[in-house]
mmCIF file of the C-alpha atoms, coordinates in Angstrom:
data_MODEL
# 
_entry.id   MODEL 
# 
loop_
_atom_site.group_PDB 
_atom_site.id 
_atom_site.type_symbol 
_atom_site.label_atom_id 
_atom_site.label_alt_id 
_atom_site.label_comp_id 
_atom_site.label_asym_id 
_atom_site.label_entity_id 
_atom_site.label_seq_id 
_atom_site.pdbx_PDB_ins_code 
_atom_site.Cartn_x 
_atom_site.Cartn_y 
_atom_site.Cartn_z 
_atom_site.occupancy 
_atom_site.B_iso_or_equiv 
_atom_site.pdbx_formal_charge 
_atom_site.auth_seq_id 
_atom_site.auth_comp_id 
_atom_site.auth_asym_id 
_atom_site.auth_atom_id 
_atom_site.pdbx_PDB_model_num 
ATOM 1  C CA . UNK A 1 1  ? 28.055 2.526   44.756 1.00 0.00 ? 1  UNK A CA 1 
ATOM 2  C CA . UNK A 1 2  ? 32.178 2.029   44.472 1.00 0.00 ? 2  UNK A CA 1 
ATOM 3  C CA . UNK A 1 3  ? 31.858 -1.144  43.985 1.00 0.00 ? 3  UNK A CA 1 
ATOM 4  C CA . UNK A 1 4  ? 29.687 -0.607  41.121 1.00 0.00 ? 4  UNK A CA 1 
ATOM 5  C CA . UNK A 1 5  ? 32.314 1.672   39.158 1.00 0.00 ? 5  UNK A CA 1 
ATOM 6  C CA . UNK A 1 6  ? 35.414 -1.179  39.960 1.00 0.00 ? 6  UNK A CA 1 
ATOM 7  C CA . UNK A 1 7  ? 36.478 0.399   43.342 1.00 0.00 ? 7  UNK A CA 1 
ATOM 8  C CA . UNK A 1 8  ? 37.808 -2.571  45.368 1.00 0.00 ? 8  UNK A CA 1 
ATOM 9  C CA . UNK A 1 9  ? 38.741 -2.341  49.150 1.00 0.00 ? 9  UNK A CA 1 
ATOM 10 C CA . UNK A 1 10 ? 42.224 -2.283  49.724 1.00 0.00 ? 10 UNK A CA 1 
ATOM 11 C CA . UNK A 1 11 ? 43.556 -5.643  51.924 1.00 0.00 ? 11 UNK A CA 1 
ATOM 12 C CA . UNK A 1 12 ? 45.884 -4.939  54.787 1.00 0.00 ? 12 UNK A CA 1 
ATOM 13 C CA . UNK A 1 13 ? 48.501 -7.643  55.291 1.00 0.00 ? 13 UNK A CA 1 
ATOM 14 C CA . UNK A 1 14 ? 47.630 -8.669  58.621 1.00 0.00 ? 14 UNK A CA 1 
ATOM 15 C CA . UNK A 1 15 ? 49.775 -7.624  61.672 1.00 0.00 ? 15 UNK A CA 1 
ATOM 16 C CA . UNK A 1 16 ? 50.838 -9.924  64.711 1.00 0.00 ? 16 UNK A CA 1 
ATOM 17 C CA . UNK A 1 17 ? 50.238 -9.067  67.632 1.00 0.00 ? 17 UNK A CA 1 
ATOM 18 C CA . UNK A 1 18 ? 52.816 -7.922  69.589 1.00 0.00 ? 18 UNK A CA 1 
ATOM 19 C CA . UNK A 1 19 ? 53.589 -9.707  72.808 1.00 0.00 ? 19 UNK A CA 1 
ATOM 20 C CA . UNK A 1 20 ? 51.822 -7.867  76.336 1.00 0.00 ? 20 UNK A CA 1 
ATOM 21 C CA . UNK A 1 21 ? 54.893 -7.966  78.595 1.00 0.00 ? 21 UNK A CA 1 
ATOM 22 C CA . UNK A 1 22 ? 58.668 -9.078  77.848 1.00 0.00 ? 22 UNK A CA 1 
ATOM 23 C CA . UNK A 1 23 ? 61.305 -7.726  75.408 1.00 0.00 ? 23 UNK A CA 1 
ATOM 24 C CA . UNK A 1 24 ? 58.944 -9.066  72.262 1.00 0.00 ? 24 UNK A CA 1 
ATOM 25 C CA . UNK A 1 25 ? 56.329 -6.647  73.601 1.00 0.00 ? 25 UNK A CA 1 
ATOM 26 C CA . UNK A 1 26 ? 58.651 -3.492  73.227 1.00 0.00 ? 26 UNK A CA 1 
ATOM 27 C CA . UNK A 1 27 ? 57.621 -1.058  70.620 1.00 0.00 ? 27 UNK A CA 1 
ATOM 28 C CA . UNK A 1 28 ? 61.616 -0.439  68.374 1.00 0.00 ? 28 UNK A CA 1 
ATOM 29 C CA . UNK A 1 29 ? 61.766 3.096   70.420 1.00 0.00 ? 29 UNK A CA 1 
ATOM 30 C CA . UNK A 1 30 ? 61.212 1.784   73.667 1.00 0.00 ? 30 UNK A CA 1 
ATOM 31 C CA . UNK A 1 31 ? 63.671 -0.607  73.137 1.00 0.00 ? 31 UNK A CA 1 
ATOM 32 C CA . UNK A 1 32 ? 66.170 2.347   71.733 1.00 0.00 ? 32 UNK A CA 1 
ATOM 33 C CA . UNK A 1 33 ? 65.402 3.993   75.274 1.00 0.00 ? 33 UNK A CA 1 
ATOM 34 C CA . UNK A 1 34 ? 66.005 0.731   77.094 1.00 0.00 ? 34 UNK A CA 1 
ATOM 35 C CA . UNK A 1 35 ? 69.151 0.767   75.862 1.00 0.00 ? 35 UNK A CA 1 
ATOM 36 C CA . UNK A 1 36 ? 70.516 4.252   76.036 1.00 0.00 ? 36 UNK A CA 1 
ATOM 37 C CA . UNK A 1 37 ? 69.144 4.066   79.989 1.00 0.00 ? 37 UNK A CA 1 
ATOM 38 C CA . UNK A 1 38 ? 70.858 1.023   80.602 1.00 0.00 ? 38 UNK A CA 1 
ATOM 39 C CA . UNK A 1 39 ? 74.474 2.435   78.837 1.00 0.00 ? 39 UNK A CA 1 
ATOM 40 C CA . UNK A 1 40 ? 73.969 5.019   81.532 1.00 0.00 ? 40 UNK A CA 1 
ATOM 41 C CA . UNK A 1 41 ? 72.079 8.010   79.723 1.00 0.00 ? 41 UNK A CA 1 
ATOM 42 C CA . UNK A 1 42 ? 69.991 10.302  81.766 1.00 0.00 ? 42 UNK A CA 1 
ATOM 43 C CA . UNK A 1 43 ? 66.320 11.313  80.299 1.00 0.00 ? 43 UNK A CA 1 
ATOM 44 C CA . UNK A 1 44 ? 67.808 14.361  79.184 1.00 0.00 ? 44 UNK A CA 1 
ATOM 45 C CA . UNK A 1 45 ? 71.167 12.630  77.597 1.00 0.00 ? 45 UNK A CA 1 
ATOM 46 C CA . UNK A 1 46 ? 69.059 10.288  76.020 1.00 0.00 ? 46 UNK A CA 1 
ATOM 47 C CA . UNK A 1 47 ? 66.558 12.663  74.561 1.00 0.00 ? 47 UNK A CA 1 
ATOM 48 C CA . UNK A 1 48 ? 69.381 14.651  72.822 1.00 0.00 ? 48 UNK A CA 1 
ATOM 49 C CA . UNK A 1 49 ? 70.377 11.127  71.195 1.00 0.00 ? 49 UNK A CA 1 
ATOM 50 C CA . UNK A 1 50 ? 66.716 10.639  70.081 1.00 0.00 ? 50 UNK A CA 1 
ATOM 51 C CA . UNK A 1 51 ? 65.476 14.255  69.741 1.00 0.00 ? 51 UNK A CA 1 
ATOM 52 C CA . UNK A 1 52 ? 63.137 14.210  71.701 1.00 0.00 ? 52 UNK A CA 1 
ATOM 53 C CA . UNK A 1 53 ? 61.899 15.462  74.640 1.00 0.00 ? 53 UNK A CA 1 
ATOM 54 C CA . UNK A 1 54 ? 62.820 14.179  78.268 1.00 0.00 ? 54 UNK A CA 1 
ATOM 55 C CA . UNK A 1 55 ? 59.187 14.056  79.124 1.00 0.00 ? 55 UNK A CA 1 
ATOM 56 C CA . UNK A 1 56 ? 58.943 11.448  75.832 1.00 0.00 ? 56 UNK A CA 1 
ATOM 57 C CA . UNK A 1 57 ? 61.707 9.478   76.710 1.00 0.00 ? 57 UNK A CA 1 
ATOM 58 C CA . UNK A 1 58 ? 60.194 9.254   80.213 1.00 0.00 ? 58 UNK A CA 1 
ATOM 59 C CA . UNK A 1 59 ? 56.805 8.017   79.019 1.00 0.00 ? 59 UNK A CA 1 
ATOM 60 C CA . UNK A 1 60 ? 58.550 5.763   76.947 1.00 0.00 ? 60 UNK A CA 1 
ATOM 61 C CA . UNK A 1 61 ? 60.859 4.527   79.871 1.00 0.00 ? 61 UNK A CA 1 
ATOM 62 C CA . UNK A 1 62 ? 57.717 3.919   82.230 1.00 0.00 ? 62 UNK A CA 1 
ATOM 63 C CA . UNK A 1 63 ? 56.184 1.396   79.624 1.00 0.00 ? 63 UNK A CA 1 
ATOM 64 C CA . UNK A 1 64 ? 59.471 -0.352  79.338 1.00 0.00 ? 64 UNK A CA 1 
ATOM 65 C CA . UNK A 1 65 ? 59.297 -0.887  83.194 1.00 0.00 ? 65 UNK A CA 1 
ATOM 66 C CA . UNK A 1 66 ? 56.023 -2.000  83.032 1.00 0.00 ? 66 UNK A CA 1 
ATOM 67 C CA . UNK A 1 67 ? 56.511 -4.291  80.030 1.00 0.00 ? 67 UNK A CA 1 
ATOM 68 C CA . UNK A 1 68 ? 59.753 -5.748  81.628 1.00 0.00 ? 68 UNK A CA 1 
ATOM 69 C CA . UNK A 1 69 ? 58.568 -5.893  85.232 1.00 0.00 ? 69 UNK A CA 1 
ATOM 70 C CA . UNK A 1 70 ? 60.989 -3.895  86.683 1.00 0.00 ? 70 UNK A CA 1 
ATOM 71 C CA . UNK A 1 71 ? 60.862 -0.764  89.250 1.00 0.00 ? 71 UNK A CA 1 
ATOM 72 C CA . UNK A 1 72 ? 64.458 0.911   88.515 1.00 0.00 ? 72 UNK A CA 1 
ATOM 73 C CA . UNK A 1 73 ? 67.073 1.651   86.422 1.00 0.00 ? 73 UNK A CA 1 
ATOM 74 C CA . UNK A 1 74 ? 69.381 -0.915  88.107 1.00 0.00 ? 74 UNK A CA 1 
ATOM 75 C CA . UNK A 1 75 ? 66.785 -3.472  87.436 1.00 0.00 ? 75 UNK A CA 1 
ATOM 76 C CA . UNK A 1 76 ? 66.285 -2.496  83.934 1.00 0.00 ? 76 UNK A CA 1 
ATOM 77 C CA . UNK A 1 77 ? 70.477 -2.588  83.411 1.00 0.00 ? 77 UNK A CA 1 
ATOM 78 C CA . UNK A 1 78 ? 70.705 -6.427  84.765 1.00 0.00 ? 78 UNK A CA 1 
ATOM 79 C CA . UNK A 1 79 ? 68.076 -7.130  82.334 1.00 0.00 ? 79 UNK A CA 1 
ATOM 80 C CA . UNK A 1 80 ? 69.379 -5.773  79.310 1.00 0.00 ? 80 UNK A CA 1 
ATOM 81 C CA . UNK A 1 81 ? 73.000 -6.460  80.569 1.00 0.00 ? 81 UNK A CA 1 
ATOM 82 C CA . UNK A 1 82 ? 71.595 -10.590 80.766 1.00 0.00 ? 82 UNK A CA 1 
ATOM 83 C CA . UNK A 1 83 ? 70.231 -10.458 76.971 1.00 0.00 ? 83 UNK A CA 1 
ATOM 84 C CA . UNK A 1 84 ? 72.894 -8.420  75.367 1.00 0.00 ? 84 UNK A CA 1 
ATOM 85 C CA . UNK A 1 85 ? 76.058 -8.919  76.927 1.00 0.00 ? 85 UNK A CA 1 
ATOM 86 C CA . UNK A 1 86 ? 78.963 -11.566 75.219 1.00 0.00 ? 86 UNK A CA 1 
ATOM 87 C CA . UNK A 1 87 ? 78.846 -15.152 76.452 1.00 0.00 ? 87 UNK A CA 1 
ATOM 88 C CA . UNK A 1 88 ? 82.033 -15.327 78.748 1.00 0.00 ? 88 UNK A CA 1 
ATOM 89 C CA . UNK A 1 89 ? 85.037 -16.972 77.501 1.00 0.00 ? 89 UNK A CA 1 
ATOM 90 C CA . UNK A 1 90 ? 85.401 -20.669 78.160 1.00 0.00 ? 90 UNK A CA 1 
# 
């Protein structure tokens, strides 16, 4: 019935999809929370920085650990401290 009066069907551009595990598979605010953990921010600290709630940032946190394979914030630190830190000086 549309179609008969000129209605066409709007075409989505199509989305990747994102990766299931690694640092391609974080969503850009789990990667914000990866971060601020790994600089040393409590769930509280880093929910100010976000504003949002500590509960949100903790949700967010347990995905990262899952998507990066790791079980603590130590872990998590090494990781980002490996992709993000300065080549040393030759």
């Amino acid at each position: 019935m549309l179609q008969a009066a000129g209605v066409r069907r709007r075409r989505w551009a199509a989305v990747p999809p994102r990766a299931q595990e690694g640092w391609e598979s974080l969503t850009p605010m789990e990667r914000r929370v990866a971060l601020l953990v790994a600089d040393g921010h409590t769930n509280r600290s880093a929910a100010e920085e976000l504003v949002v709630s500590a509960s949100t940032v903790g949700t967010h946190l347990r995905a990262v650990f899952g998507k990066l394979g790791v079980n603590s914030r130590v872990q998590l630190t090494r990781l980002v401290l490996e992709r993000f830190a300065p080549p040393p000086n030759a």
